[in-house]
Residue frames relative to the residue before (quaternion, step in Angstrom):
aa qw qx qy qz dx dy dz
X 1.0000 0.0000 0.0000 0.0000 0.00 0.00 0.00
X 0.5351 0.6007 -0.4098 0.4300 3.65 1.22 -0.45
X 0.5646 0.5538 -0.3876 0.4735 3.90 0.96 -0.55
X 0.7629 0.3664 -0.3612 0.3915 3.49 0.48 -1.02
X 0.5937 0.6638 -0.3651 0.2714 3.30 1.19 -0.88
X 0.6692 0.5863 -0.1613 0.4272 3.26 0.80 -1.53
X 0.5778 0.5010 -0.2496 0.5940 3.72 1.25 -1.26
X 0.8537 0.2552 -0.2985 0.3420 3.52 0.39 -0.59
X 0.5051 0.5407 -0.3929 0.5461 3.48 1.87 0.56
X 0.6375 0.4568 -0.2981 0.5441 3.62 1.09 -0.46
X 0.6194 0.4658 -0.3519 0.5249 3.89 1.10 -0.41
X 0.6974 0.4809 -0.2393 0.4745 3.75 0.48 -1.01
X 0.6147 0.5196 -0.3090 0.5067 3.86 0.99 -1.24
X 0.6544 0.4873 -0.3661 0.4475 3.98 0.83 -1.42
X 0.8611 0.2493 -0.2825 0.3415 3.38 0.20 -1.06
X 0.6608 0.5216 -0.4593 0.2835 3.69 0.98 0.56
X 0.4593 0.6494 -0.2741 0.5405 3.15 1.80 -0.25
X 0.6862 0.4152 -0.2345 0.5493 3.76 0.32 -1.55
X 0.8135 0.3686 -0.1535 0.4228 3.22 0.10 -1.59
X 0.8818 0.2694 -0.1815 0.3420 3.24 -0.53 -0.94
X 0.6368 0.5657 -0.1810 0.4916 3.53 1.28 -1.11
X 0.8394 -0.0676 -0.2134 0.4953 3.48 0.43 -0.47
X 0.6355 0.4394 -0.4629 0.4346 3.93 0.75 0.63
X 0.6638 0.4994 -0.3135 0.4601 3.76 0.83 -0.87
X 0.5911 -0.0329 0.2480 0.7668 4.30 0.62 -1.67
X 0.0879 -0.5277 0.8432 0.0539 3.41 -1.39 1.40
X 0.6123 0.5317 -0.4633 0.3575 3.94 0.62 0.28
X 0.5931 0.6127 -0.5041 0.1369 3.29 0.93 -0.85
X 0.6495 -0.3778 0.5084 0.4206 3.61 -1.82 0.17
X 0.6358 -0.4611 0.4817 0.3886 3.60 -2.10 -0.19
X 0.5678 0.7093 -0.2572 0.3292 3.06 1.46 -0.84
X 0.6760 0.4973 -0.0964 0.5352 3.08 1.16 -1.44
X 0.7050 0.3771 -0.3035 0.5183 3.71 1.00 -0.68
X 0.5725 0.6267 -0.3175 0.4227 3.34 1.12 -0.23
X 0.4255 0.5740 -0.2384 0.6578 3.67 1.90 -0.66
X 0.8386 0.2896 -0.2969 0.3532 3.13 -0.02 -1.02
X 0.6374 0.4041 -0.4142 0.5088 3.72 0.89 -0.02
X 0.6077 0.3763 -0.5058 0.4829 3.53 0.50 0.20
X 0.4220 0.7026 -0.4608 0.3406 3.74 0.57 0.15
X 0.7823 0.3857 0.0170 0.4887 2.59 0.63 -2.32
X 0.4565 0.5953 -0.4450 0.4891 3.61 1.39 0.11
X 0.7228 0.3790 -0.1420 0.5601 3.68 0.77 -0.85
X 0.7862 0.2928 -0.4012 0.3677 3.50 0.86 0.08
X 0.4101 0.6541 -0.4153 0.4812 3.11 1.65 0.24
X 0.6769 0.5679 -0.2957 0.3630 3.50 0.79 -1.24
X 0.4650 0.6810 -0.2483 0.5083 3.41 1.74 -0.76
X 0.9110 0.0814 -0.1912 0.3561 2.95 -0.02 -1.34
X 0.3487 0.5739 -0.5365 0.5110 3.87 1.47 0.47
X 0.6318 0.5872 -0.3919 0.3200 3.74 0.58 -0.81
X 0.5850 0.4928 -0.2482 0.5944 3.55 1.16 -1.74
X 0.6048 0.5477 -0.4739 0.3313 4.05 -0.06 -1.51
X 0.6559 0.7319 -0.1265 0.1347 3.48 0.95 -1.70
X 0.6785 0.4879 0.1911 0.5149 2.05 1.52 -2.14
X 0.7283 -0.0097 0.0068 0.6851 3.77 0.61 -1.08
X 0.6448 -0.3039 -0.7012 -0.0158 1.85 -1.79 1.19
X 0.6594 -0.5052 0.3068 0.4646 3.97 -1.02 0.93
X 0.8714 -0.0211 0.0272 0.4894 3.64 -1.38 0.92
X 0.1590 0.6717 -0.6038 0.3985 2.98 0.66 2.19
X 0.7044 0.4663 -0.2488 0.4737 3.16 1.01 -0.66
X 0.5923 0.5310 -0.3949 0.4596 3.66 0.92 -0.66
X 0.7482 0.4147 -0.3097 0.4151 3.91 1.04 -1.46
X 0.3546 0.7947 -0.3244 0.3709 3.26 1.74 -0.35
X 0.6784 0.3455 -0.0906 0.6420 3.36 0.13 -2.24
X 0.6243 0.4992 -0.5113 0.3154 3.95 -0.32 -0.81
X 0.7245 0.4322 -0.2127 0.4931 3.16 0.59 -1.78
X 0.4822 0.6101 -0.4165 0.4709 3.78 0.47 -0.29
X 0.8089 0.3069 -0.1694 0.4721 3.41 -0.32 -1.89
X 0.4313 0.7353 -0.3351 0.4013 4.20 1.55 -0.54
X 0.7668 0.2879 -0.1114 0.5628 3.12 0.58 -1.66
X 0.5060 0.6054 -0.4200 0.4484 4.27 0.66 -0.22
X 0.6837 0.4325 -0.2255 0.5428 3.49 0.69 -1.61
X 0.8549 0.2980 -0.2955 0.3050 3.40 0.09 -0.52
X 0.5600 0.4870 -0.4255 0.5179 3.58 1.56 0.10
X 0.8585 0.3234 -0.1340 0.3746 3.57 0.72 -0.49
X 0.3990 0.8158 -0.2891 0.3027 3.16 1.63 -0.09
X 0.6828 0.4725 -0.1293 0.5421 3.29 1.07 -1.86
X 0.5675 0.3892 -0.5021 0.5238 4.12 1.01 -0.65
X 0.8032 0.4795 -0.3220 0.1460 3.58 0.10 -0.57
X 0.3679 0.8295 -0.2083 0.3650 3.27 1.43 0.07
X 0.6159 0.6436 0.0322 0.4532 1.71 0.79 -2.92
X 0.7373 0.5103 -0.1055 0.4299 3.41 0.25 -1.64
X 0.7919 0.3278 -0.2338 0.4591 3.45 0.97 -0.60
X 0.8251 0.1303 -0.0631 0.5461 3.40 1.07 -0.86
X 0.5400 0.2627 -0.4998 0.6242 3.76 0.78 1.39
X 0.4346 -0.6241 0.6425 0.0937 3.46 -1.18 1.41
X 0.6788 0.5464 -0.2444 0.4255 3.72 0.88 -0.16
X 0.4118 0.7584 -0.3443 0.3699 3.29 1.60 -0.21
X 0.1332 0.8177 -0.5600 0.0073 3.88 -0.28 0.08
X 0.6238 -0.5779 0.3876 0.3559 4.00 -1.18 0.35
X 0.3432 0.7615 -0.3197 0.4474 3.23 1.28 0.24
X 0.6697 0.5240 -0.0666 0.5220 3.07 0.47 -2.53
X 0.8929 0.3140 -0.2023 0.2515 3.52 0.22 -1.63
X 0.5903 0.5219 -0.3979 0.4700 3.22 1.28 -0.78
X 0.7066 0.4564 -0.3103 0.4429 4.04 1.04 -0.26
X 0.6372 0.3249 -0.4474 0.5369 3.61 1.10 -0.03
X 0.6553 0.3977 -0.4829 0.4233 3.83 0.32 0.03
X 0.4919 0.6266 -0.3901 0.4616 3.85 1.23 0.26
X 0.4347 0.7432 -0.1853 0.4737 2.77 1.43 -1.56
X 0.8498 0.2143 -0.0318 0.4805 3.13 -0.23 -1.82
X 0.6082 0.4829 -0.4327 0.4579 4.00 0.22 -0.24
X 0.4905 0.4305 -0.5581 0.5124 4.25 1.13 -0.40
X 0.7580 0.4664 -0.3448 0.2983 3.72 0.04 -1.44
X 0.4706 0.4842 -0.5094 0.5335 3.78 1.19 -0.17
X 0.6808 0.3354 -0.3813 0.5279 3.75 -0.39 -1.08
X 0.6815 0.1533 -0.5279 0.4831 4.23 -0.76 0.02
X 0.6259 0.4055 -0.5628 0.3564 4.28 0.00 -0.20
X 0.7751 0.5238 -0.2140 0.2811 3.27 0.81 -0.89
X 0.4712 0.6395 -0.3182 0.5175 3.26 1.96 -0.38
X 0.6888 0.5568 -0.1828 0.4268 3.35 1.08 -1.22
X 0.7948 0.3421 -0.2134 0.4536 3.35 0.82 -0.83
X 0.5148 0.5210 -0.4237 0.5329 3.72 1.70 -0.27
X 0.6987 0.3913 -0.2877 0.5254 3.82 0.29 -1.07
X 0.7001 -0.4443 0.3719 0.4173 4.18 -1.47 0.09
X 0.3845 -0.7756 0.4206 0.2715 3.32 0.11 1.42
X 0.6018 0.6054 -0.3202 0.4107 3.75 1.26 -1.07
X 0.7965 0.4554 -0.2280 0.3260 3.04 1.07 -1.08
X 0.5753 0.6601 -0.2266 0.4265 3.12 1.57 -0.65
X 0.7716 0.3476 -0.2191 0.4855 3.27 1.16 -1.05
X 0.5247 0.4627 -0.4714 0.5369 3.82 1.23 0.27
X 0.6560 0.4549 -0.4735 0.3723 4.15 0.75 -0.31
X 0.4537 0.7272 -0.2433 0.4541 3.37 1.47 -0.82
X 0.8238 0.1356 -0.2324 0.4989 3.31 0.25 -0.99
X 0.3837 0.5219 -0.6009 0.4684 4.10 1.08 0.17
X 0.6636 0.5652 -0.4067 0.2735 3.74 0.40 -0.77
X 0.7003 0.4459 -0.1413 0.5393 2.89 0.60 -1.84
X 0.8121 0.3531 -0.2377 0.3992 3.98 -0.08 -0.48
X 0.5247 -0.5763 0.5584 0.2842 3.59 0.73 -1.10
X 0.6027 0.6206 -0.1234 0.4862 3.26 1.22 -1.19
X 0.3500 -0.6536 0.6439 0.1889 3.46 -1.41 0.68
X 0.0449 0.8834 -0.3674 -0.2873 3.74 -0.14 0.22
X 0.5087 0.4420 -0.3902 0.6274 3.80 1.83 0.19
């Protein structure tokens, strides 16, 4: 429960400060900003409530795909880091670069018509129609 808590103090705090505090009333009182994060405490809770709820096992592909994309940007520095004396902050901070470009082209590919993407791809790369 400490995850949700914090997420919903760090969600409610962002958008009365950022938002409301210095674009909506950079005058308002503490009082008044203090309202306004309990608001957004309860309308977060709403809309984490609905996310939860509809559409079914949003939250599982959610947290999967989360912990998916964590393990695989940080996984390989840590090893490295633990069991090759040759590792340095250098190495990691460029293989997990490394590896976050190759997420954005998988992810381009699978958001956009995967068929289509990979037949424009290879007209690039070759020269070549390939359908």
């Amino acid at each position: 429960m400490s995850t949700a808590s914090g997420l919903l103090l760090v969600i409610s705090s962002s958008i009365a400060h950022d938002v409301y505090y210095r674009i909506v009333d950079p005058g308002a009182s503490e009082q008044k900003r203090l309202f306004v994060r309990r608001l957004m405490v309860g309308l977060s809770l709403v809309g984490a409530g609905y996310f939860g709820v509809n559409p079914p096992g949003f939250v599982g592909e959610v947290v999967a795909f989360a912990f998916g994309l964590a393990a695989s940007s940080f996984l390989p520095a840590i090893i490295l880091g633990i069991f090759d004396k040759r590792t340095n902050k250098e190495g990691a901070i460029a293989d997990i670069a490394y590896i976050e470009e190759q997420k954005k082209k998988v992810l381009w590919v699978v958001e956009t018509n995967s068929q289509e993407a990979v037949r424009k791809l290879v007209e690039v790369l070759s020269g070549e129609d390939m359908f």
